[in-house]
C-alpha positions as CSV (number, residue, x, y, z in Angstrom):
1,X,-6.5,-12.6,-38.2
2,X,-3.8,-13.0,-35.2
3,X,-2.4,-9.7,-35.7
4,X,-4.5,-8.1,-32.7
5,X,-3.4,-10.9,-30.6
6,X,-0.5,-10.1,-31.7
7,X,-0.5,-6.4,-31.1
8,X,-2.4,-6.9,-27.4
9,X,1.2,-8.9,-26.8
10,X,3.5,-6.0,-28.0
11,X,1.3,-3.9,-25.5
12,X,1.7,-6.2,-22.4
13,X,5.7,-6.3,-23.4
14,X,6.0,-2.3,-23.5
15,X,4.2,-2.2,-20.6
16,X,6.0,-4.8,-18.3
17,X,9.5,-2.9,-20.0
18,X,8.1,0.5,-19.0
19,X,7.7,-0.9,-15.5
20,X,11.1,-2.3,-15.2
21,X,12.6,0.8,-16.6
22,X,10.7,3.4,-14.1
23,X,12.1,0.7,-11.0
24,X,15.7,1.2,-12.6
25,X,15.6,4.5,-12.2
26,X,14.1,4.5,-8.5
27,X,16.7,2.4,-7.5
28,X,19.4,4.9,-9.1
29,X,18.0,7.5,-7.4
30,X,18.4,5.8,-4.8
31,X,21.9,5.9,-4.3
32,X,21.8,10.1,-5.3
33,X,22.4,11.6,-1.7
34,X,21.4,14.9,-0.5
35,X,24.4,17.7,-0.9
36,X,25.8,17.9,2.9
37,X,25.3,14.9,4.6
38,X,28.2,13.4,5.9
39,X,27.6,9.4,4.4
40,X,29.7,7.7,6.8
41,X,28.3,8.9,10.0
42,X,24.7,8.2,8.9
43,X,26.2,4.6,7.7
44,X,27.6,4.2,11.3
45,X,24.4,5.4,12.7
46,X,22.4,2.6,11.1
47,X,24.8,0.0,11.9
48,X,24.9,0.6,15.2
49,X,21.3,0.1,15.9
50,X,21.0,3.7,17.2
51,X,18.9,4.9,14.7
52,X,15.8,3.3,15.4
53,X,13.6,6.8,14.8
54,X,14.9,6.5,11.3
55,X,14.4,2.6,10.8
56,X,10.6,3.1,10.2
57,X,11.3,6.0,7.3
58,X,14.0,3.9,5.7
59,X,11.9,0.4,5.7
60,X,9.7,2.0,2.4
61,X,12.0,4.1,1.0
62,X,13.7,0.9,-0.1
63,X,17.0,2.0,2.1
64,X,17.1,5.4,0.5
65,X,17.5,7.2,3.6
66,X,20.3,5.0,4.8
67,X,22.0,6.1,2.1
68,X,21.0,10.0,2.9
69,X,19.2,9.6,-0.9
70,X,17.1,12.4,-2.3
71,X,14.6,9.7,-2.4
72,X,14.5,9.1,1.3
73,X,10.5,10.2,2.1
74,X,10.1,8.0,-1.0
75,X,6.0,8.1,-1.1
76,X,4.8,8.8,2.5
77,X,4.1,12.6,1.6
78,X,2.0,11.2,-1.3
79,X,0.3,8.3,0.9
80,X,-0.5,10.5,3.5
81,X,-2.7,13.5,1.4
82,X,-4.5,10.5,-0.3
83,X,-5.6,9.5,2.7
84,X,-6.0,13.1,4.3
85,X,-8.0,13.6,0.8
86,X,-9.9,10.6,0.7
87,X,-11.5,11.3,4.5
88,X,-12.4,14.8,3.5
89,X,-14.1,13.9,0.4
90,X,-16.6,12.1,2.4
91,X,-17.3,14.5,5.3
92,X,-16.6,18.3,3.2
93,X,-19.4,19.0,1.2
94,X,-17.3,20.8,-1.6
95,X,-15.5,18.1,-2.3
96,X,-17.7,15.5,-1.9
97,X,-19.9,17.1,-4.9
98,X,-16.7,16.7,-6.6
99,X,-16.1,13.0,-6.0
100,X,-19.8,12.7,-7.5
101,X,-18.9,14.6,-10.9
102,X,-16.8,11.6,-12.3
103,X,-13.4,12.0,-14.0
104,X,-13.8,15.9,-13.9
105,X,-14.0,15.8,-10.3
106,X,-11.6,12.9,-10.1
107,X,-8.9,14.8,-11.6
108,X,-9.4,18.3,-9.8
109,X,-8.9,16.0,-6.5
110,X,-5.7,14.4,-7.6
111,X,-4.6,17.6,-8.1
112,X,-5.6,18.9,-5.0
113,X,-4.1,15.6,-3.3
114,X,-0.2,17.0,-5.0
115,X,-0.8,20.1,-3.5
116,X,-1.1,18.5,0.0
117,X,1.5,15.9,-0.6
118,X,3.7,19.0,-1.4
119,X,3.0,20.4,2.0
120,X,3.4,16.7,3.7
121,X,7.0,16.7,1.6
122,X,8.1,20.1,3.1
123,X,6.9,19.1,6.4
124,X,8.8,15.4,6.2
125,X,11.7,16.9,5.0
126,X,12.2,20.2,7.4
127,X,11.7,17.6,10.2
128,X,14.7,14.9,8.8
129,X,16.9,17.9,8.5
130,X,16.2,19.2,11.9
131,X,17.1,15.2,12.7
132,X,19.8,15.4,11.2
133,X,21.5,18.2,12.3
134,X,20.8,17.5,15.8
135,X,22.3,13.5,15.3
136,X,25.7,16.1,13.9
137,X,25.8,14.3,10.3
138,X,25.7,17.5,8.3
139,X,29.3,18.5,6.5
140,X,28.4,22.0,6.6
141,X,26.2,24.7,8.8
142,X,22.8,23.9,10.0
143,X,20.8,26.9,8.3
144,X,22.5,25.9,5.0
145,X,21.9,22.8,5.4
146,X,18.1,22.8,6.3
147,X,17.2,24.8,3.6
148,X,19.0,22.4,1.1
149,X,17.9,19.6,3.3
150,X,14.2,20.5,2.9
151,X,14.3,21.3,-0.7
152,X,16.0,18.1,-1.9
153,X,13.6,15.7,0.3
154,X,10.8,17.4,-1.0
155,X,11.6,17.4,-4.4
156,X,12.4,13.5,-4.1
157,X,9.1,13.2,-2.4
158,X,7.2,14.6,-5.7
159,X,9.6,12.6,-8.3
160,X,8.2,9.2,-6.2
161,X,5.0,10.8,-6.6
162,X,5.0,11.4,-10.3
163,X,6.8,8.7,-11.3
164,X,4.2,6.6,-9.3
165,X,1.3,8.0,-11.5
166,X,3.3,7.5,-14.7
167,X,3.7,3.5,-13.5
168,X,0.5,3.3,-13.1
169,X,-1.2,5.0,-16.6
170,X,1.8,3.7,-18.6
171,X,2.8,0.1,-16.5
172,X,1.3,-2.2,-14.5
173,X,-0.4,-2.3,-11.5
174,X,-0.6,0.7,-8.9
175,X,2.5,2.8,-9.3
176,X,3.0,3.6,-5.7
177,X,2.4,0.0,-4.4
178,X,5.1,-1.4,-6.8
179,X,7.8,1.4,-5.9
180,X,7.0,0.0,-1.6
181,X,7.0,-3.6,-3.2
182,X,10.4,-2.6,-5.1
183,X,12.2,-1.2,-1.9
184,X,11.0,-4.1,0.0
185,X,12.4,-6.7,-2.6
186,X,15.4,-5.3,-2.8
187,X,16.7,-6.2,0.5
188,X,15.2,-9.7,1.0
189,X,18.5,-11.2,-0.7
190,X,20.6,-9.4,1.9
191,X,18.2,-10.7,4.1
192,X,19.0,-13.9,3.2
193,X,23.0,-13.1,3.5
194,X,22.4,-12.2,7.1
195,X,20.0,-14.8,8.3
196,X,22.7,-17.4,6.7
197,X,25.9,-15.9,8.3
198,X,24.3,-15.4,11.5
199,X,23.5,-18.9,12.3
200,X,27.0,-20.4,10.9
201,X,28.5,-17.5,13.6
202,X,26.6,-19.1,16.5
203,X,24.3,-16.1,16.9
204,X,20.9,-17.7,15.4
205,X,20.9,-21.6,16.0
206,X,20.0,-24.4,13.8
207,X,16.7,-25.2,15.7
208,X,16.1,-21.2,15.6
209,X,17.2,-21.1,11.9
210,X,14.3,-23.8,11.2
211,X,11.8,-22.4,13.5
212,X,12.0,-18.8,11.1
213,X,12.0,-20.8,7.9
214,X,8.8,-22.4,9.2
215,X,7.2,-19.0,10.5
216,X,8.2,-17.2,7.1
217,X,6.2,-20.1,5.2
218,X,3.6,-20.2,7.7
219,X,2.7,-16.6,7.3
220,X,3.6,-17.0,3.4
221,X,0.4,-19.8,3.2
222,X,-1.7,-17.7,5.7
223,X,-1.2,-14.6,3.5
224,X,-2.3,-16.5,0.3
225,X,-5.3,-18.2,1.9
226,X,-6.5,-15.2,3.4
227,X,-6.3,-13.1,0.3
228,X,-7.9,-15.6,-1.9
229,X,-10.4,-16.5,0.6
230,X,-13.7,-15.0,0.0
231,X,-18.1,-15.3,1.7
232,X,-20.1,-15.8,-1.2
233,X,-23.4,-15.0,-0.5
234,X,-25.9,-16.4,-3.3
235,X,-27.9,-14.2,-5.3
236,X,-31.3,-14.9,-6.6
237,X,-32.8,-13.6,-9.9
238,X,-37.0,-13.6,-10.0
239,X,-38.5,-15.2,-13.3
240,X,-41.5,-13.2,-14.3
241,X,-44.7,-15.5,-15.3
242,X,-48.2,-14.8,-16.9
243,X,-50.3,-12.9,-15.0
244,X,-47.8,-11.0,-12.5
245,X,-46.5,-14.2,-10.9
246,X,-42.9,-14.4,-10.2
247,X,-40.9,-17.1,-9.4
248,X,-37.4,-17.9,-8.4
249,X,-35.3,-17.9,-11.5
250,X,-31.5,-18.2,-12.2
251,X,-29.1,-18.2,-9.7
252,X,-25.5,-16.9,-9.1
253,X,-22.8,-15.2,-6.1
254,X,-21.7,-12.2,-4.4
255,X,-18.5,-12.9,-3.7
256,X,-16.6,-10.8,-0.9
257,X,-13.2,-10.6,0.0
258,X,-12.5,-11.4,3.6
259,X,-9.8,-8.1,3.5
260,X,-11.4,-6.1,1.3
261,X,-9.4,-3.3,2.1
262,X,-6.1,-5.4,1.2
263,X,-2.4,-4.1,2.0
264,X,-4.3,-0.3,1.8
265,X,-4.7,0.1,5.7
266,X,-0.8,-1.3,6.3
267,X,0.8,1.3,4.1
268,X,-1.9,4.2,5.4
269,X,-1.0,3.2,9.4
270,X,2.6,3.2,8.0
271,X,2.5,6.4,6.7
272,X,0.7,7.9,9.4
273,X,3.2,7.2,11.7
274,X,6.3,8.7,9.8
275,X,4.2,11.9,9.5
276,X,3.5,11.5,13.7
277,X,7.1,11.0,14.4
278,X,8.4,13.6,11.8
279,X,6.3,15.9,13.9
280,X,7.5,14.6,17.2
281,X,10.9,15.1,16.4
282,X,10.5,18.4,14.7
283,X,9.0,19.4,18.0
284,X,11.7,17.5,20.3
285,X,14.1,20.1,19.1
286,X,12.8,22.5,21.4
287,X,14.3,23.6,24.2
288,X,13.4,22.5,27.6
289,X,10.3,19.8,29.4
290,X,7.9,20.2,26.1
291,X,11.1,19.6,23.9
292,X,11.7,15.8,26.2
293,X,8.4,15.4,26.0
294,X,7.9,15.2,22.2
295,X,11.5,13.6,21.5
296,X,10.2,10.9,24.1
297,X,7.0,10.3,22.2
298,X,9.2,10.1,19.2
299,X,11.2,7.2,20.2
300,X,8.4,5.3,21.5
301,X,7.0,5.2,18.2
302,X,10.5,3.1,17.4
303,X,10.4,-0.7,16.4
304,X,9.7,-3.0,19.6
305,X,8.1,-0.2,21.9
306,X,4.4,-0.5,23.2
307,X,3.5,2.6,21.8
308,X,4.5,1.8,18.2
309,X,2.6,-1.7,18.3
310,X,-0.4,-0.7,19.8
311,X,-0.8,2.7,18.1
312,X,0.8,0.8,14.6
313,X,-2.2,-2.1,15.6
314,X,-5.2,0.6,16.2
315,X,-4.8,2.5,12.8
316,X,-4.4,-0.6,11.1
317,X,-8.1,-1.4,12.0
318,X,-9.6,1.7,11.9
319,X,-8.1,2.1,8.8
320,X,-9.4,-1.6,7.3
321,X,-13.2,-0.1,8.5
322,X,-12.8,3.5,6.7
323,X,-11.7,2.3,3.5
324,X,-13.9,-0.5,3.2
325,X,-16.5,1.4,4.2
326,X,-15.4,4.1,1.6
327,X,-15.2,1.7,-1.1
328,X,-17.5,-0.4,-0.9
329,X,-21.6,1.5,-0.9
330,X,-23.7,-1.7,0.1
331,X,-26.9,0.8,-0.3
332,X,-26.1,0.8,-4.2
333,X,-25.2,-2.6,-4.3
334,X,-29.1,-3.3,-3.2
335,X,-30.4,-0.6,-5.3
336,X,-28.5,-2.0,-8.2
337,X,-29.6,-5.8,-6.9
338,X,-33.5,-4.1,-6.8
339,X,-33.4,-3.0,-10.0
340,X,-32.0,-6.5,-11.9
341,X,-34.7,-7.9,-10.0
342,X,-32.4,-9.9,-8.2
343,X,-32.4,-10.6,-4.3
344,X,-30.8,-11.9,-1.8
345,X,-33.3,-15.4,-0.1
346,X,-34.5,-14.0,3.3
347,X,-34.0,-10.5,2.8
348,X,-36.2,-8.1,1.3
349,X,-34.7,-6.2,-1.7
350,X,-33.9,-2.4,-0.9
351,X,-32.9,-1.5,2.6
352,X,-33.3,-4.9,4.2
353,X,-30.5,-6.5,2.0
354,X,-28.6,-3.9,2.5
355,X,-28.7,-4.3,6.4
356,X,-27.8,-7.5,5.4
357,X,-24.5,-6.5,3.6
358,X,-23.7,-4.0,6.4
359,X,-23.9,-7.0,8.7
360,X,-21.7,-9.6,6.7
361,X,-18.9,-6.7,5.1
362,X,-18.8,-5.6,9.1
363,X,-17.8,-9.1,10.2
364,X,-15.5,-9.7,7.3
365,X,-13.5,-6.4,7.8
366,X,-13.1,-7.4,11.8
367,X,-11.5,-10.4,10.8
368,X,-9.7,-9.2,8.0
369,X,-8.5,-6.2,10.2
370,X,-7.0,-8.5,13.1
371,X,-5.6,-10.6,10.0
372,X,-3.7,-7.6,9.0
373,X,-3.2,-6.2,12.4
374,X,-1.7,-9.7,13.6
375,X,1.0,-10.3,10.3
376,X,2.0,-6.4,10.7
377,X,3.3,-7.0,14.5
378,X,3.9,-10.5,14.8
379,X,7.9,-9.5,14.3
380,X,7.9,-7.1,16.7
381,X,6.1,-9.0,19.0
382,X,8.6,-11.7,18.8
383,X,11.2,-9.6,20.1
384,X,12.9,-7.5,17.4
385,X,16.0,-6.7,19.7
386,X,17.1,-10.0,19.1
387,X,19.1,-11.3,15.9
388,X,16.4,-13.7,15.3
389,X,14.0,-11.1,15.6
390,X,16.0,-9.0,13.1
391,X,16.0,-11.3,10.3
392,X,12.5,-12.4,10.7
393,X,11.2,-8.4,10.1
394,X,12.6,-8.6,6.7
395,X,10.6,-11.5,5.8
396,X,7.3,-11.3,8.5
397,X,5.2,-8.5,9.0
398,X,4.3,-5.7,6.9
399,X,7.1,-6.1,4.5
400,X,5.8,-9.6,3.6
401,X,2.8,-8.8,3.4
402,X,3.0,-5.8,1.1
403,X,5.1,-8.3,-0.5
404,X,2.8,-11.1,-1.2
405,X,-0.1,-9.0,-1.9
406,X,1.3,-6.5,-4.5
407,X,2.9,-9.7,-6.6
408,X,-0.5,-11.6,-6.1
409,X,-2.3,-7.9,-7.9
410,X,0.7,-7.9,-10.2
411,X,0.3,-11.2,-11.6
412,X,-4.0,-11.0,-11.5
413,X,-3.4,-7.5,-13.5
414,X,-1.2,-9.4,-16.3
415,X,-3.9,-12.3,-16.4
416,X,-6.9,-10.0,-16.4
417,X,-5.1,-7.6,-19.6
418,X,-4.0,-10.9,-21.6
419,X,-7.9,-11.9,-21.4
420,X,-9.5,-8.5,-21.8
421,X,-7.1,-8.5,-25.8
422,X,-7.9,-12.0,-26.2
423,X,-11.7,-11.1,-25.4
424,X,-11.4,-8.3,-27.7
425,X,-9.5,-9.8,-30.2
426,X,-12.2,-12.5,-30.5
427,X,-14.9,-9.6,-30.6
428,X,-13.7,-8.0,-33.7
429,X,-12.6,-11.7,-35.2
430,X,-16.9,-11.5,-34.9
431,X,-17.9,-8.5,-36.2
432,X,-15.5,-9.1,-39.4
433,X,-17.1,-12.1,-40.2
434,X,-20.7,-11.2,-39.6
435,X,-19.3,-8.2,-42.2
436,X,-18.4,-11.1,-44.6
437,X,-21.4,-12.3,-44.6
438,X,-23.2,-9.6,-44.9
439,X,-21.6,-9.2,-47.8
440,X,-21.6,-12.1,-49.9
441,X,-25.6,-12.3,-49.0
């Protein structure tokens, strides 16, 4: 009788192995550079602080392109056509009869979504190569170079992508949210390093080391509260009675997330703005006043400028409003509500309660939006110049709170498969029995 508990635990193990095993080999790849680049002067680049165009690609690709890697657009191609996809499949009409076909459809627009990320990759990876050759790290030529440039970036690009979807059908949790959470994690012990040798060499003082140990909990806690904080609106259900009466019966709660849309609108504003400044710098590289203008536009998008915060700040929100918007159809969750003959006290059922539910999910994302909005910046607004500043963007931010969130849906996912077996388990446990007997009567 324990053997499909059994079994159900043999699953969770290959699974959590498979996970571990597709992170080993991200991180290898890694360390693979791209044929031409000359290693030390990109090394030199990054150490100096001059590469702050760069710093935004190389926070999530886990350091890959500080290491010129193969792997250096890690999944910002692939981020960016989901979200390019996602918009169009609510306002094309084409597509949005597909998203209304189920799997089927579902499928035919992930594959659609590779195509663009494929386009995005080429893009991404003409524009790092132009970057490149104009910083003078390239060994060889720059026409050889861009072609092998482009090629390699984008073919790393699609490797993230694929071995994102195989993470997530074969492993656990979203594949492409554990490969950011991987290249985040991986630097939080040097982070460590740093913070600790910088305040023994006079540069960070004790009161300052204290004051970023108590912001990095601080935002810790607020991150967890947030998350787990949610408006539960109670739901009525009406108890039918002779003669047509009804009366209020059982009651229960619709509970909603304060950010709905989670760590989503972080990574999508992220993403966004490597695409913008791939662009920017792909179009700085043109000779004369429209050439300074875009290479201008792409260094204001670098950490600690207005331009970054604001325009980092304003997608973040608009993006927490489209996706929970997009996710979440309050009309169906009052038809649905209508039809259990449940509703909500105060309201009537149909397009009342969901006026209702527009109302409340509106408020909720605000909050949750500045939430996000406010955790994403709050390093940079702290002055990231500074050393202080430095070590707290490894720990604040976005980086924590892609962090945070991805472990908290990590660990919810491994609860949540444990009791689906377990629920299972006991389900057949029931149907053999009732079999037995059956069978002895």
């Amino acid at each position: 009788m324990a053997k499909p508990a059994s079994n159900s635990h043999k699953e969770l193990i290959s699974r959590l192995w498979y996970l571990v095993f597709a992170l080993i080999i991200y991180r290898i790849g890694v360390h693979i550079p791209v044929p031409g680049v000359d290693h030390e002067k990109v090394r030199q680049l990054f150490d100096s602080g001059d590469g702050s165009i760069f710093q935004l690609f190389n926070m999530f690709s886990g350091g890959a392109l500080s290491n010129a890697s193969l792997l250096a657009l890690g999944v910002a191609p692939y981020i960016s056509a989901s979200i390019v996809l996602q918009l169009f499949t609510h306002m094309y009409p084409p597509l949005k009869e597909l998203r209304q076909q189920g799997s089927s459809g579902q499928k035919k627009i992930s594959q659609y979504t590779r195509y663009l990320a494929l386009v995005f990759a080429l893009v991404q990876g003409f524009a790092i190569s132009r970057m490149v050759i104009a910083q003078g790290l390239t060994l060889f030529s720059g026409q050889a170079f861009l072609i092998t440039g482009t090629i390699c970036l984008a073919t790393g690009a699609l490797f993230m992508m694929w071995l994102g979807e195989q993470i997530t059908e074969r492993g656990i949790g979203n594949g492409v949210s554990m490969l950011i959470f991987a290249g985040i994690a991986v630097h939080i012990p040097a982070g460590i390093a740093n913070l600790v040798s910088q305040t023994k060499d006079g540069n960070i003082s004790f009161l300052g080391f204290f004051l970023m140990l108590f912001i990095i909990v601080a935002l810790f806690g607020l991150i967890v509260f947030v998350e787990r904080a949610q408006r539960q609106i109670a739901i009525h259900y009406a108890k039918r009675q002779g003669m047509g009466m009804q009366t209020m019966g059982q009651r229960s709660h619709l509970p909603l997330k304060i950010n709905m849309a989670g760590v989503i609108p972080a990574i999508f504003a992220s993403a966004i703005i490597t695409l913008l400044v791939s662009l920017f710098a792909l179009l700085g590289n043109i000779s004369g006043a429209v050439g300074r203008y875009f290479a201008d536009l792409a260094h204001g998008f670098s950490q600690g400028n207005w331009l970054y915060i604001a325009t980092f700040s304003l997608l973040i929100i608009l993006f927490s409003f489209f996706y929970t918007a997009m996710m979440f159809e309050n009309r169906e969750l009052a038809d649905n509500l209508k039809k259990s003959n449940a509703f909500i006290q105060g309201f009537r059922p149909g397009r009342q309660t969901a006026e209702y539910l527009d109302m409340v999910q509106e408020r909720l994302t605000l909050v949750g939006a500045i939430y996000v909005a406010f955790v994403c910046i709050m390093p940079t607004l702290m002055n990231l110049g500074s050393a202080s500043g430095q070590a707290l963007f490894l720990f604040g931010g976005t980086s924590l709170l892609i962090a945070v969130v991805v472990a908290m849906d990590f660990v919810s996912q491994v609860q949540s498969h444990i009791m689906s077996k377990q629920y299972e388990s006991l389900m057949k446990k029931a149907n053999l029995s009732g079999l037995g007997g059956q069978s002895l009567r």
